[in-house]
N, CA and C atoms as an extended XYZ file, in Angstrom:
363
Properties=species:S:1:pos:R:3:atomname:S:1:resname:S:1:resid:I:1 pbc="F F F"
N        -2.549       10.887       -0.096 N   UNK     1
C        -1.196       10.791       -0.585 CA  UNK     1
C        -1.241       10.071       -1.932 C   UNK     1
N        -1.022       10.469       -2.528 N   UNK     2
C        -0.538        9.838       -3.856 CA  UNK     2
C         0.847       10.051       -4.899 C   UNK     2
N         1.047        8.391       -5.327 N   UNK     3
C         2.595        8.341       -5.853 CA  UNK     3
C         2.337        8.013       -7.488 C   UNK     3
N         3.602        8.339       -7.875 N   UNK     4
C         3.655        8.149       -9.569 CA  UNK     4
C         4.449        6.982       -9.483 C   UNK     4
N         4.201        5.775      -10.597 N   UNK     5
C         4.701        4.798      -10.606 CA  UNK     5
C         6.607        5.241      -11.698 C   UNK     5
N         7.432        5.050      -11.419 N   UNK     6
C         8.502        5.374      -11.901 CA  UNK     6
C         9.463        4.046      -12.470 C   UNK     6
N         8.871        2.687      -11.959 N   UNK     7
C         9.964        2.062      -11.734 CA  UNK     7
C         9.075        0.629      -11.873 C   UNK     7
N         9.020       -0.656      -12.473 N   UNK     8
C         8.645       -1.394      -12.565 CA  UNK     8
C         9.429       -2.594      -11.443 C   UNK     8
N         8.884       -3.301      -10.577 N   UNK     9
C        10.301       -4.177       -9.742 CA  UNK     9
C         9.442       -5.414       -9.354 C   UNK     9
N        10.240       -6.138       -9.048 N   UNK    10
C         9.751       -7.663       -8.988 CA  UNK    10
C         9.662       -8.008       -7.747 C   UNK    10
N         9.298       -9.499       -7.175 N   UNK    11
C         9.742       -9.393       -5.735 CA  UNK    11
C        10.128       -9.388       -4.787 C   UNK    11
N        11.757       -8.873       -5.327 N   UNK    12
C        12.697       -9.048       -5.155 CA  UNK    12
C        13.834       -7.563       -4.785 C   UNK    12
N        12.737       -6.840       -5.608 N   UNK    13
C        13.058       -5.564       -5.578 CA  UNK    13
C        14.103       -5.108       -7.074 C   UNK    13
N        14.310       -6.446       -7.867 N   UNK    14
C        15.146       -5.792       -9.420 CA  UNK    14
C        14.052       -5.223      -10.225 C   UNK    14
N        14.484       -4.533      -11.001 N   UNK    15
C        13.610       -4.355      -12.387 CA  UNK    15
C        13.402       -4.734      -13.606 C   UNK    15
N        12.088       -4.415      -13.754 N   UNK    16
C        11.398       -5.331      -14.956 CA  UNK    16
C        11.331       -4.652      -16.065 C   UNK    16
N        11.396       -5.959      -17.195 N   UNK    17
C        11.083       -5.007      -18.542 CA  UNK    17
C         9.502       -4.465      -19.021 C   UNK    17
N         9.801       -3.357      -20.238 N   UNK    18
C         8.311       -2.732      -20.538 CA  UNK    18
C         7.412       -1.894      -19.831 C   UNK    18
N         6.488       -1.664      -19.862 N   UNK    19
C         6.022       -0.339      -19.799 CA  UNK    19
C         5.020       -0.839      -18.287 C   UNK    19
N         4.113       -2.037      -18.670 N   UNK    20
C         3.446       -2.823      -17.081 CA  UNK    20
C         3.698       -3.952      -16.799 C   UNK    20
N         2.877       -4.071      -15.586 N   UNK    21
C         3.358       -5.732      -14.893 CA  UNK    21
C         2.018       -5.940      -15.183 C   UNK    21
N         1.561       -6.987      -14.141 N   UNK    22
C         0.623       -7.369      -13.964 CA  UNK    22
C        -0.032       -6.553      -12.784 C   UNK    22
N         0.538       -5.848      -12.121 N   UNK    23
C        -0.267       -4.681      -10.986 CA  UNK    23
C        -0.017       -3.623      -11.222 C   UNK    23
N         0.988       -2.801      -11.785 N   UNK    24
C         1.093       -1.561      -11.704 CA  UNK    24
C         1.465       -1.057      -13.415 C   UNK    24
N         1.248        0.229      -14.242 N   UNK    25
C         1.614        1.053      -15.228 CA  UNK    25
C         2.623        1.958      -14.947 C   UNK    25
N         3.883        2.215      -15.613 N   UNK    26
C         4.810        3.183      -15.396 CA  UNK    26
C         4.251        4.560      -16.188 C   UNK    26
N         4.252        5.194      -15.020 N   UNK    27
C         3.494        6.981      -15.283 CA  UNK    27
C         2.281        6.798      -14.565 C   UNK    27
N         1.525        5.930      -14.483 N   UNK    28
C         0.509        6.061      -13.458 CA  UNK    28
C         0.638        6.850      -12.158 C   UNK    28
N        -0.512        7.365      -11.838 N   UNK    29
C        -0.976        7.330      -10.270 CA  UNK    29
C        -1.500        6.579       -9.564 C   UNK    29
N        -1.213        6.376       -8.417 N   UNK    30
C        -1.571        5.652       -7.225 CA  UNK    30
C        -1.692        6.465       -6.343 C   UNK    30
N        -2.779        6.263       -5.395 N   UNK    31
C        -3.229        6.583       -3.869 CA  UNK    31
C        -3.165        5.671       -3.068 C   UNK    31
N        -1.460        5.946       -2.299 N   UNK    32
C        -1.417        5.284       -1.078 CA  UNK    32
C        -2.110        5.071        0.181 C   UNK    32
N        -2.509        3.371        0.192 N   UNK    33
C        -3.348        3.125        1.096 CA  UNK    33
C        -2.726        2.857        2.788 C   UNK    33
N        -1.529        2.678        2.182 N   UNK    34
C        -0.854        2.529        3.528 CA  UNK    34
C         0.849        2.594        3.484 C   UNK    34
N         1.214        3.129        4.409 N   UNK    35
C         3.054        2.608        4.150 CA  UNK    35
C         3.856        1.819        5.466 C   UNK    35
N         4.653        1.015        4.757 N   UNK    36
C         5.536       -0.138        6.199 CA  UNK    36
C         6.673        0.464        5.684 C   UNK    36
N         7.163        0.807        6.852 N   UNK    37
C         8.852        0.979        6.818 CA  UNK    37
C         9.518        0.069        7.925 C   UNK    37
N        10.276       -0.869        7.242 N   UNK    38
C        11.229       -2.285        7.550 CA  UNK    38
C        12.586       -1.574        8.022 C   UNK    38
N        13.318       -2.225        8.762 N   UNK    39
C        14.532       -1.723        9.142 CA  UNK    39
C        15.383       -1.262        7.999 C   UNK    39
N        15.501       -2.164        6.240 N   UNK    40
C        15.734       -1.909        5.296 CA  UNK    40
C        15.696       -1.012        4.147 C   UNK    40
N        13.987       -1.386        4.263 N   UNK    41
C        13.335       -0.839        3.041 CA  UNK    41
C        11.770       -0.433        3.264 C   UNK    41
N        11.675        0.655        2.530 N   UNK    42
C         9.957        1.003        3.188 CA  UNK    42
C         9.345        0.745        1.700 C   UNK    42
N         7.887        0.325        2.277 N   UNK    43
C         6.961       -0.285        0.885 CA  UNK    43
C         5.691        0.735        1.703 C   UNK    43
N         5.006        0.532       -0.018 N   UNK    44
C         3.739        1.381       -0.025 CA  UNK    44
C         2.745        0.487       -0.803 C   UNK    44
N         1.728        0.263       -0.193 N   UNK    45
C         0.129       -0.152       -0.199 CA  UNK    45
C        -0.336        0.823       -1.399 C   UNK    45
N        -0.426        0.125       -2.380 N   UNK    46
C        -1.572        0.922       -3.471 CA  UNK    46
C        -2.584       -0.354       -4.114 C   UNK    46
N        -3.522        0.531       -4.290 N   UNK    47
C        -4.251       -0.539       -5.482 CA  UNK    47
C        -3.764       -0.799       -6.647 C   UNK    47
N        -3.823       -2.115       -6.743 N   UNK    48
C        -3.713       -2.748       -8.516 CA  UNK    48
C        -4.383       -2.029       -9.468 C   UNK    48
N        -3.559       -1.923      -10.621 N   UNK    49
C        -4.327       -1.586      -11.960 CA  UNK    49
C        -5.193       -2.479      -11.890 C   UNK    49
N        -5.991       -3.224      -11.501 N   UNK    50
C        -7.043       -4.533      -11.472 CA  UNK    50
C        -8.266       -3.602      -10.801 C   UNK    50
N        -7.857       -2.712       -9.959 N   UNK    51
C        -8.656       -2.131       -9.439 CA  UNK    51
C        -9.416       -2.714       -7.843 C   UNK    51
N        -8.737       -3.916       -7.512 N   UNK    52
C        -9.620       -4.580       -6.423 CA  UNK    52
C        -8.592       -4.790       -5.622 C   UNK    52
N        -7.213       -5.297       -6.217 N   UNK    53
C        -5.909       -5.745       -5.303 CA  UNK    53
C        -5.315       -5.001       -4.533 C   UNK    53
N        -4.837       -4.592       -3.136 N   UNK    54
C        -4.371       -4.034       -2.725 CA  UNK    54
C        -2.989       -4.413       -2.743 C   UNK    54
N        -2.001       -3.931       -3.184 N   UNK    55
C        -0.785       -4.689       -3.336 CA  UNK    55
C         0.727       -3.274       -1.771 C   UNK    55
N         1.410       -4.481       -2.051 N   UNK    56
C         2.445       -3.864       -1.504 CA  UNK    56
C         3.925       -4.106       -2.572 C   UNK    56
N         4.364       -2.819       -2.413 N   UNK    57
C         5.342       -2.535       -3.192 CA  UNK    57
C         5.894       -1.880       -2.749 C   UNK    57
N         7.694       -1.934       -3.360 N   UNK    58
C         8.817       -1.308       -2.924 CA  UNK    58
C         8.455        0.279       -3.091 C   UNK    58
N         8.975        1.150       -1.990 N   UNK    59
C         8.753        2.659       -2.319 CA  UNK    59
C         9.484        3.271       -3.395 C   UNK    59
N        11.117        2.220       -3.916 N   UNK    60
C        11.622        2.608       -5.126 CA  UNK    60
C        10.924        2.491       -6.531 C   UNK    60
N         9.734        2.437       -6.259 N   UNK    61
C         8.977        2.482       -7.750 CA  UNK    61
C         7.951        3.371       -7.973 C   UNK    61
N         7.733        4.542       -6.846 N   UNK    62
C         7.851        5.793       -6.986 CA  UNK    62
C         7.916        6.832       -6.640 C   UNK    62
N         7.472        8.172       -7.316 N   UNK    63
C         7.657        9.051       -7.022 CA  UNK    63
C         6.751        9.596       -6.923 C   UNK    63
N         6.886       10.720       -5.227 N   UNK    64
C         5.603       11.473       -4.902 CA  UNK    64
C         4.764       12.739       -5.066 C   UNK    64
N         3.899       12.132       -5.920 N   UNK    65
C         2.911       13.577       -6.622 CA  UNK    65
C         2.195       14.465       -5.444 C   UNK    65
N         1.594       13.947       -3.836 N   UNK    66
C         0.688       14.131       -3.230 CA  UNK    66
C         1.307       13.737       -1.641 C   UNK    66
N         1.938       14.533       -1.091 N   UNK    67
C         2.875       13.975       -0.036 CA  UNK    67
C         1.513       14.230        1.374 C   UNK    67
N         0.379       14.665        1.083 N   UNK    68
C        -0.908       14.856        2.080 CA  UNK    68
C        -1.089       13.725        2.672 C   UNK    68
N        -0.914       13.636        4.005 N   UNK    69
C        -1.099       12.287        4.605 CA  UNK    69
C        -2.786       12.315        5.531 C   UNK    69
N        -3.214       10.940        4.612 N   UNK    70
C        -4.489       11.247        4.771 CA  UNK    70
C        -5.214       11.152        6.679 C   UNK    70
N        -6.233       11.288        6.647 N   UNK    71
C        -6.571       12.243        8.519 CA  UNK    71
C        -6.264       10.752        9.076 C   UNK    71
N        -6.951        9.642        8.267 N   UNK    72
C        -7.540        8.491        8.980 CA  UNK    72
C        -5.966        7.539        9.522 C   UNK    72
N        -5.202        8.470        8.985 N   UNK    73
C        -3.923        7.476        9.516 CA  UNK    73
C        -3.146        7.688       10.579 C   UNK    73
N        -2.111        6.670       11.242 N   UNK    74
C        -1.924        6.841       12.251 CA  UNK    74
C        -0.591        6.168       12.148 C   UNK    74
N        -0.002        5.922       13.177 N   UNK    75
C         1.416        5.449       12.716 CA  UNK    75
C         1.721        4.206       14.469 C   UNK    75
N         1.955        2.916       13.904 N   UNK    76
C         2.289        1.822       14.911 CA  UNK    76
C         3.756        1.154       14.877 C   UNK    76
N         3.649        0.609       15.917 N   UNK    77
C         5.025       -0.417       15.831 CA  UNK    77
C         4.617       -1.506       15.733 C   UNK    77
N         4.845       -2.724       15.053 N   UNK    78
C         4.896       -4.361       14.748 CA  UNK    78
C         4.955       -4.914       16.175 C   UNK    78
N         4.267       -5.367       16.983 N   UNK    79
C         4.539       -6.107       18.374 CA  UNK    79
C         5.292       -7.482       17.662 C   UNK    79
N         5.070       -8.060       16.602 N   UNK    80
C         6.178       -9.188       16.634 CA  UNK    80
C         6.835       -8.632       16.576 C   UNK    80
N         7.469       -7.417       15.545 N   UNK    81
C         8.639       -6.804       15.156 CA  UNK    81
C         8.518       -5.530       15.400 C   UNK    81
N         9.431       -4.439       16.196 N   UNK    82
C         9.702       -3.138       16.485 CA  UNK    82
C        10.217       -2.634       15.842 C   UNK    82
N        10.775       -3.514       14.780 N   UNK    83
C        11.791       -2.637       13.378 CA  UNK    83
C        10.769       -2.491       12.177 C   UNK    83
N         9.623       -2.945       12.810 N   UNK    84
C         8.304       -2.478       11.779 CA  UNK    84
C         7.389       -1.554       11.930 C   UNK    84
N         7.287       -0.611       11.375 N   UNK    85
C         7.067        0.819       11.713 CA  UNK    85
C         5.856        0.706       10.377 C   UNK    85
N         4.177        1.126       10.465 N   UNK    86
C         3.210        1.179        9.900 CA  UNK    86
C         2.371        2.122       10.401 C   UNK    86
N         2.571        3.239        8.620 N   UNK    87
C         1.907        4.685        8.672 CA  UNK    87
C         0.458        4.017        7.845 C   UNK    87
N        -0.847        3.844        8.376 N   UNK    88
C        -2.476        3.452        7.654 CA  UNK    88
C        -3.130        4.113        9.168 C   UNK    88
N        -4.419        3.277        8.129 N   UNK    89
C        -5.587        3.092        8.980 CA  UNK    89
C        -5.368        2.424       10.224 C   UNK    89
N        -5.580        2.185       11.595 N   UNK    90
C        -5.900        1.944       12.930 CA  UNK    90
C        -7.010        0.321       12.194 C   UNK    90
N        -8.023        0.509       11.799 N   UNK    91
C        -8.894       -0.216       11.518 CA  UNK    91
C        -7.588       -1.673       10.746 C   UNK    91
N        -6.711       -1.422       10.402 N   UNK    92
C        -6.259       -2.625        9.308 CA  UNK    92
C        -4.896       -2.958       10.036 C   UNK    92
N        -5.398       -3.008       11.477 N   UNK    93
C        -4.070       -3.822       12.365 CA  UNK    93
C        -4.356       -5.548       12.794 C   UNK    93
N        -3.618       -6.030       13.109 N   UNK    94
C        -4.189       -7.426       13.905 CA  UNK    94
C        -4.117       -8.382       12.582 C   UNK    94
N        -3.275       -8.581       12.027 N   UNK    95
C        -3.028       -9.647       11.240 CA  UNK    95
C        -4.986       -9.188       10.539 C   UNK    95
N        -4.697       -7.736       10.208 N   UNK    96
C        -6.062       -7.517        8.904 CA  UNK    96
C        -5.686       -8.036        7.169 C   UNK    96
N        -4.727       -8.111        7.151 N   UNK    97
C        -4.252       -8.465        5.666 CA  UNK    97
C        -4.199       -9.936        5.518 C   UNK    97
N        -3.703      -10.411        6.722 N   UNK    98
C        -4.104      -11.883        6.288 CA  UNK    98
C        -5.580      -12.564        6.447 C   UNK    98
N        -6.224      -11.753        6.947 N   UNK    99
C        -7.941      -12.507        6.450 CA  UNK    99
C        -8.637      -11.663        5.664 C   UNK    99
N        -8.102      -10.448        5.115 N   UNK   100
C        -8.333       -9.863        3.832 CA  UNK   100
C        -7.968      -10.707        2.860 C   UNK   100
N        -7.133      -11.424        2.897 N   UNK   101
C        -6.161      -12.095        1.776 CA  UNK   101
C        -6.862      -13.476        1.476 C   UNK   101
N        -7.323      -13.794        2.772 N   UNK   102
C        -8.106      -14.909        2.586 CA  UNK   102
C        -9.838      -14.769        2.464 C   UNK   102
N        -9.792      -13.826        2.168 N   UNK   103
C       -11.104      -13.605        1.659 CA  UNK   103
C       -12.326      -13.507        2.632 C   UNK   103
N       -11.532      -13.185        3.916 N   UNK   104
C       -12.958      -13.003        4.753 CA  UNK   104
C       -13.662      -11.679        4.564 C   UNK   104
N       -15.082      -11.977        4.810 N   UNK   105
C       -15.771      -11.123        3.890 CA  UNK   105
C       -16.173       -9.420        4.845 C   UNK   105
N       -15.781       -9.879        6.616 N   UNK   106
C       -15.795       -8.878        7.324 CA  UNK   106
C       -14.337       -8.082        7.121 C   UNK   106
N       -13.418       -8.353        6.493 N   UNK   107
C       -12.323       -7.763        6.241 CA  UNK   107
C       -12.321       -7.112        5.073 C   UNK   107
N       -12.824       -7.251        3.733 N   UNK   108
C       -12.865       -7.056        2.363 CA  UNK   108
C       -14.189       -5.878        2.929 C   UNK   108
N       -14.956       -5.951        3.641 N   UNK   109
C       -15.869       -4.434        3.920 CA  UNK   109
C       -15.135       -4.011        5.157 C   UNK   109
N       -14.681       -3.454        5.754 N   UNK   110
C       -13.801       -2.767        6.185 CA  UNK   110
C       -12.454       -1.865        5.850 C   UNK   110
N       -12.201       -3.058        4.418 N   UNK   111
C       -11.454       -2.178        3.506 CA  UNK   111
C       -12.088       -1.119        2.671 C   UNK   111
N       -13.106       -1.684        2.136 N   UNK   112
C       -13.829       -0.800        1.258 CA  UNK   112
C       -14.438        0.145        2.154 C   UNK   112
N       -14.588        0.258        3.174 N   UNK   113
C       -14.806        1.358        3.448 CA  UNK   113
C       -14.079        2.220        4.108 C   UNK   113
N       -13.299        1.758        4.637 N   UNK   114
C       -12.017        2.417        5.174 CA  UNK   114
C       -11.012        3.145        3.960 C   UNK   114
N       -10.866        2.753        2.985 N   UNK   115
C       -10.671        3.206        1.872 CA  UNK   115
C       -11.284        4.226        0.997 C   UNK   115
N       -12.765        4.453        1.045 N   UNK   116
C       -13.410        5.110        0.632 CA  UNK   116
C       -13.643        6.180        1.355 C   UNK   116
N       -13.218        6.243        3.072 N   UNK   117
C       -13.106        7.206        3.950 CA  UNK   117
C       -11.854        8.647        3.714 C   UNK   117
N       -10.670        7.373        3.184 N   UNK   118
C        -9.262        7.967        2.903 CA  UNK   118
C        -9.655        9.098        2.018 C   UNK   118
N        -9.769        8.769        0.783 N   UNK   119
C       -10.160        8.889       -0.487 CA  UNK   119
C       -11.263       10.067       -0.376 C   UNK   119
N       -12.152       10.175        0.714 N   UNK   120
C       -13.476       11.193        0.611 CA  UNK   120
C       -12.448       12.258        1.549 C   UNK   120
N       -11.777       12.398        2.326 N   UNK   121
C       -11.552       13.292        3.393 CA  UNK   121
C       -10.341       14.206        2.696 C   UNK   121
């Protein structure tokens, strides 16, 4: 799946001035790594223009070039929360983002390769 960046937004969800932020380029592509849909608002998992960050962002910032939803994904409910609905990988459940985030190093290879699975299939 992949999205075109359309919309620059903060984190807050307003918009920003100029052409980039610090994670994303307006007109770019992105290959969604994952999507959460909130009772509200649904966000999409892409990599940073940094190339290493996996970020989450509002789905109002873009638009979809590649609506192919890749094999490796699967779709859960939030056991804290049932109004949290998450279309990814199986592999990146269980509070995986917060010891990705903290830099554990069995989480940061699991991404990379779970990512590189998406991406090959």
């Amino acid at each position: 799946m992949t999205v075109r960046c359309i919309a620059l937004l903060d984190a807050f969800g307003e918009p920003c001035t100029g052409s980039q932020n610090a994670w994303l380029t307006l007109g770019r592509e992105y290959y969604v790594l994952e999507i959460e849909c909130k009772a509200s608002e649904m966000f999409m998992r892409v990599l940073a223009d940094d190339g290493i960050t996996p970020i989450l962002q509002s789905a109002r910032a873009f638009t979809m070039v590649d609506a192919t939803i890749p094999k490796l994904w699967d779709i859960r409910a939030d056991a804290a929360d049932p109004l949290v609905l998450t279309l990814g990988p199986r592999a990146w459940t269980n509070a995986f983002w917060g010891r990705f985030f903290e830099s554990d190093d069995e989480s940061r290879a699991v991404f990379e390769r779970v990512s590189y699975e998406m991406r090959s299939t």
